[in-house]
N, C-alpha and C positions, 0 to 999 in steps of 0.2 A: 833779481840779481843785484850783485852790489851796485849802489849810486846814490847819486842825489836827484833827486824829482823834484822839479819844482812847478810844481800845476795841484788844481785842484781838482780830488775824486769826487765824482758824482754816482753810487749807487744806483740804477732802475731796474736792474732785476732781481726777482724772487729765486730764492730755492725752493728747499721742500723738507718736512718731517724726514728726519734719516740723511736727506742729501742737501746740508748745506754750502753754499757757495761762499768759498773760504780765498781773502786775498791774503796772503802771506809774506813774509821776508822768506828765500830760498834761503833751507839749512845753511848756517855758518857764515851769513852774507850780513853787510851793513845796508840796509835800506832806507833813506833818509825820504820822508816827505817833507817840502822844505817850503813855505808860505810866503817866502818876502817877496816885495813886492805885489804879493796879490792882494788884491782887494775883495774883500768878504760880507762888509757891512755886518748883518745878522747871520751868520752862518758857517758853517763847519769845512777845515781842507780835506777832510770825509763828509761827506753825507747823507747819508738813509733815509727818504721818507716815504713812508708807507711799503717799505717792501717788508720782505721775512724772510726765516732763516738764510741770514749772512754771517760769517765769522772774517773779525781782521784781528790781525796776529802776528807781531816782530817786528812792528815797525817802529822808525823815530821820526816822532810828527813835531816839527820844531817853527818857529818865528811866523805864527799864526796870528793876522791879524783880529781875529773875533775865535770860534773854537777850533777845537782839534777836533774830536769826532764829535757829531752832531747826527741824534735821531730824532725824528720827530715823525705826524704821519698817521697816527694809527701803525708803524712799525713794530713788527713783532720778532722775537725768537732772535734776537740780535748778541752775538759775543764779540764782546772787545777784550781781548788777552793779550798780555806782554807784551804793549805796546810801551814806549818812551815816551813822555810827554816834556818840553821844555820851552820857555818863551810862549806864550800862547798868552794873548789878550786877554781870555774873556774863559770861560771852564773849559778845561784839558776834555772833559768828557759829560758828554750832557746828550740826556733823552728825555723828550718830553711828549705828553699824549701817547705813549705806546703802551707796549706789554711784553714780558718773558724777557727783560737786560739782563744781559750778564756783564760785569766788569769783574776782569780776575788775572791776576799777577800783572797789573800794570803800574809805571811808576811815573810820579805827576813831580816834579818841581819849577818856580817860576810859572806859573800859571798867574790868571787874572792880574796880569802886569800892568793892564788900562787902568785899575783901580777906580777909582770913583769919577776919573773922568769920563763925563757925557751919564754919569750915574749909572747908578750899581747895574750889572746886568749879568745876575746868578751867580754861581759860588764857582768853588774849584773844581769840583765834583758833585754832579746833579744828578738826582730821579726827580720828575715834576709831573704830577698827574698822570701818574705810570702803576699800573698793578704788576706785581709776580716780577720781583727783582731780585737780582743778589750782587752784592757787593763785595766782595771776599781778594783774599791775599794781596792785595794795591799795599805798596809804599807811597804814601804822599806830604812831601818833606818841603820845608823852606818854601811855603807860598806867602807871599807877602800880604795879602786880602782877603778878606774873608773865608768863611767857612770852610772847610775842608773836606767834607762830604755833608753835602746838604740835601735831605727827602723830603719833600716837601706838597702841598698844594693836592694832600686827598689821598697821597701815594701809600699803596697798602698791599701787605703780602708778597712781604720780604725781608728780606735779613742781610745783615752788615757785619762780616766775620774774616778773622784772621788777618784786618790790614794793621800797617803801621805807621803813626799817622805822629810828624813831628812841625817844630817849627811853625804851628796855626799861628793865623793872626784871629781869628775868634776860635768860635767851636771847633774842635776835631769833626765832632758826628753831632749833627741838627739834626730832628727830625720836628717839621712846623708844620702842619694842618694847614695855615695860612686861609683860613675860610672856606675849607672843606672838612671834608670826616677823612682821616687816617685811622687803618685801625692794623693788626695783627703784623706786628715789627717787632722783629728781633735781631738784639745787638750784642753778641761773646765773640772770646776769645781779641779780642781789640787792646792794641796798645795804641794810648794817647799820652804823648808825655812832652817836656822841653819846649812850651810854647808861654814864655814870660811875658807877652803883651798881657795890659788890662783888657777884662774881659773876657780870654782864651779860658773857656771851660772845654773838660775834656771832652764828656756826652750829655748833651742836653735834648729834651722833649718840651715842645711849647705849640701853644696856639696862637699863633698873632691872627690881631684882628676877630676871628670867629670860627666857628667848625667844632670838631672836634678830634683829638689823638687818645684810642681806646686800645686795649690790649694788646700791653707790649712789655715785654720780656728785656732786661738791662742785665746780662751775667759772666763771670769767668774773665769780665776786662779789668785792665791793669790801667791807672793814672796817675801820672807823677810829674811834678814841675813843672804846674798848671800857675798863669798868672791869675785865674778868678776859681773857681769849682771843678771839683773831680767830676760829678755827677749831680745835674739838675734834675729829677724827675718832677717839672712840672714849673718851666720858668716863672721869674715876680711878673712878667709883660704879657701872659699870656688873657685870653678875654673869650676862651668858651669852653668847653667839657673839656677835664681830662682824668681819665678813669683807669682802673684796674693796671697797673704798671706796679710789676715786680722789680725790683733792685738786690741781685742776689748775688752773694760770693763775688762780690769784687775785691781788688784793691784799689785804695786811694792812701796815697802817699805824698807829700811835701808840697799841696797846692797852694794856691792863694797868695802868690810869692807876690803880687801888684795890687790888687785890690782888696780893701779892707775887709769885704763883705767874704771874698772867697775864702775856698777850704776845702772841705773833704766832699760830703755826700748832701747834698738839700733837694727838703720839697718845700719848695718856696711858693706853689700860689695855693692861696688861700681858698680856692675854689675848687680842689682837686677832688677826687675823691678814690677811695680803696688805691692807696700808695701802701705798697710795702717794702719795707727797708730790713733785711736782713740776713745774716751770714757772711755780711762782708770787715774787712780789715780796713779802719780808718786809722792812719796814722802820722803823724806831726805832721798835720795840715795845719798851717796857718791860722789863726780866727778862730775855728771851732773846727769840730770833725766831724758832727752828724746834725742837721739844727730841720727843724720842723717849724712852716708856719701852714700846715694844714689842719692842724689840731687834733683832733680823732678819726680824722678822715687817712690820718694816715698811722701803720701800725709800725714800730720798731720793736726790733728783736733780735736777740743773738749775737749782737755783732763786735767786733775786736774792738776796745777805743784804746787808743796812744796818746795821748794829750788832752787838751782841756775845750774846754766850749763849747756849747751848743747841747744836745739833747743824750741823752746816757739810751733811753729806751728800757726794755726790760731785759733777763737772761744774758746780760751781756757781761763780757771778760774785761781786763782792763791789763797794761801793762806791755811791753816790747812784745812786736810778733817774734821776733828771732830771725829776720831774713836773713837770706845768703849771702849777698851783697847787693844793696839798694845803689848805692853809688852806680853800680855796674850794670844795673838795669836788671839784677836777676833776685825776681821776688818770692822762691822759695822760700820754705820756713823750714828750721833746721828741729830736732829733737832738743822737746820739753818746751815746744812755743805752746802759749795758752789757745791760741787757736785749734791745739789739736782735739778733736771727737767733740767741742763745745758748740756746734751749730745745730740746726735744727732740720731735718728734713720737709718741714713746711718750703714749699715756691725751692727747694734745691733744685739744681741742675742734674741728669743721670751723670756727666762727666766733669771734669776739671779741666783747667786751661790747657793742657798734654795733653787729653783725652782719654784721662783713666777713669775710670768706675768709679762711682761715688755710693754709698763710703766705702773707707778702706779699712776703716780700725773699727772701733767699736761705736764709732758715730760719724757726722757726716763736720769736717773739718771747718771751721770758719776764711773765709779767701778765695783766692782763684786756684787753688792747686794743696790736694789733699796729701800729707805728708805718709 
């Protein structure tokens, strides 16, 4: 019911397949979990570990001094939906060592408010050594630190779709190995946009340190008014495999606004291999709009360029997409943009950022959305 709670939940019991044990806000009620003055050290004013199927839902988990919900455990079957997240130390929402997360319609601003003090300790949004994930419909706006969904440390088999993701202070969406093997991750239908620190790329893929990041899917996201990169497949820092990563039907628009190096679409290490880059809309990014230092290890193809610099590729268009109104955040392409029927059904997507069928006309569109 409606209030303000100010204590911390501690999870120990299980549900079950079909019957999960759900804490909720009662319909139409304000439900505040509310941290000050508690003291958390490492840990969550939720937290889960090692049970399963639990669902929390409706809540506002605010002035946390370390996270908001926290799983860790060997925890499984676990959803976090529509909850509030604000003020929170250290990540609004973070599971680690588990399996089967769900994060979906929840919204993060002010998070990781400790910042660097006492040193970094995770992102805004974490999966870490977690398989069978999803990440879907999150607002996560105005965090002042680092990454804004970060998977990391091995995490594999899963997908990041539908959020909307502003205001980074680096990446929108990381996905780092960090010296394990990550492998089948997929990342559509995602806006990253309005994040002018140096550095803020929209979605990037990298290895620090060692491991490996192998088949994964980049498609149908929208990027704009990035201070460094719309799209890394394959950071300059990265230091072990990273293989097979399609980059397909995106947009990237007006990035690189801070840093020299940024701009539209890169695969920047030099050690990648089978990158493919094609059917998406690069347009007045900054710097360059499509730039390759993998050399044949990666293929370009198809894709819209708007401006100058960096690598052309082959089959590609050149010239104004025709959007709707980019100002306005809406990156339709209107009748007689070059993008129409000029893509290629190699690595396409079956749908578009709407959800419609791919193709529609007499070929399969260049972008996130087939006119």
């Amino acid at each position: 019911m409606d209030g303000t709670y100010k204590e911390k939940v501690t999870i120990k019991k299980s549900g079950s397949s079909g019957n999960y044990i759900t804490f909720a806000a009662y319909p139409g009620k304000t439900v505040t979990l509310d941290g000050t003055g508690i003291s958390l050290n490492y840990d969550g004013l939720i937290r889960m570990d090692g049970v399963s199927y639990i669902k929390i839902s409706g809540f506002k988990i605010v002035h946390s001094t370390s996270m908001g919900i926290m799983i860790s455990g060997g925890a499984s079957n676990i959803i976090a939906q529509n909850n509030y997240f604000n003020d929170i130390a250290r990540s609004a929402l973070y599971a680690q060592d588990s399996s089967y997360i769900t994060y979906d319609g929840n919204e993060v601003t002010n998070s990781q408010t400790a910042g660097f003090n006492g040193g970094q300790q995770n992102e805004n949004v974490n999966i870490i050594r977690t398989n069978n994930f999803e990440i879907k419909n999150n607002r996560i706006y105005n965090n002042a630190n680092f990454e804004s969904i970060d998977v990391k440390e091995g995490s594999s088999y899963g997908s990041i779709h539908h959020n909307d993701i502003s205001g980074a202070y680096s990446a929108g969406i990381y996905i780092d190995s960090q010296g394990r093997n990550a492998q089948n991750i997929d990342i559509y239908q995602n806006k990253v946009h309005d994040s002018q620190t140096s550095g803020a790329r929209g979605i990037a893929i990298g290895v620090e340190n060692s491991g490996s990041a192998k088949n994964m899917r980049v498609f149908n996201n929208i990027v704009w008014n990035m201070g460094a990169t719309g799209i890394a497949a394959g950071t300059s820092y990265s230091a072990g495999v990273i293989d097979n990563i399609a980059v397909t039907n995106n947009i990237v628009y007006n990035n690189g606004l801070v840093d020299s190096w940024g701009g539209g679409i890169r695969s920047e290490y030099s050690g990648a291999t089978n990158i493919r880059i094609r059917n998406n809309i690069a347009s007045q990014n900054r710097n360059m709009q499509i730039e390759n230092y993998a050399g044949g290890n990666t293929v370009i193809t198809n894709n819209l360029v708007d401006g100058g610099g960096g690598t052309m590729g082959s089959s590609y268009v050149t010239g104004s997409p025709l959007f709707v109104n980019p100002s306005g955040g809406d990156f339709h392409i209107k009748s007689g943009s070059p993008a129409i029927d000029k893509g290629t059904s190699t690595d396409a997507p079956g749908i578009d950022y709407d959800g419609n069928s791919r193709p529609k006309g007499a070929g399969y569109d260049i972008g996130s959305f087939e006119y």
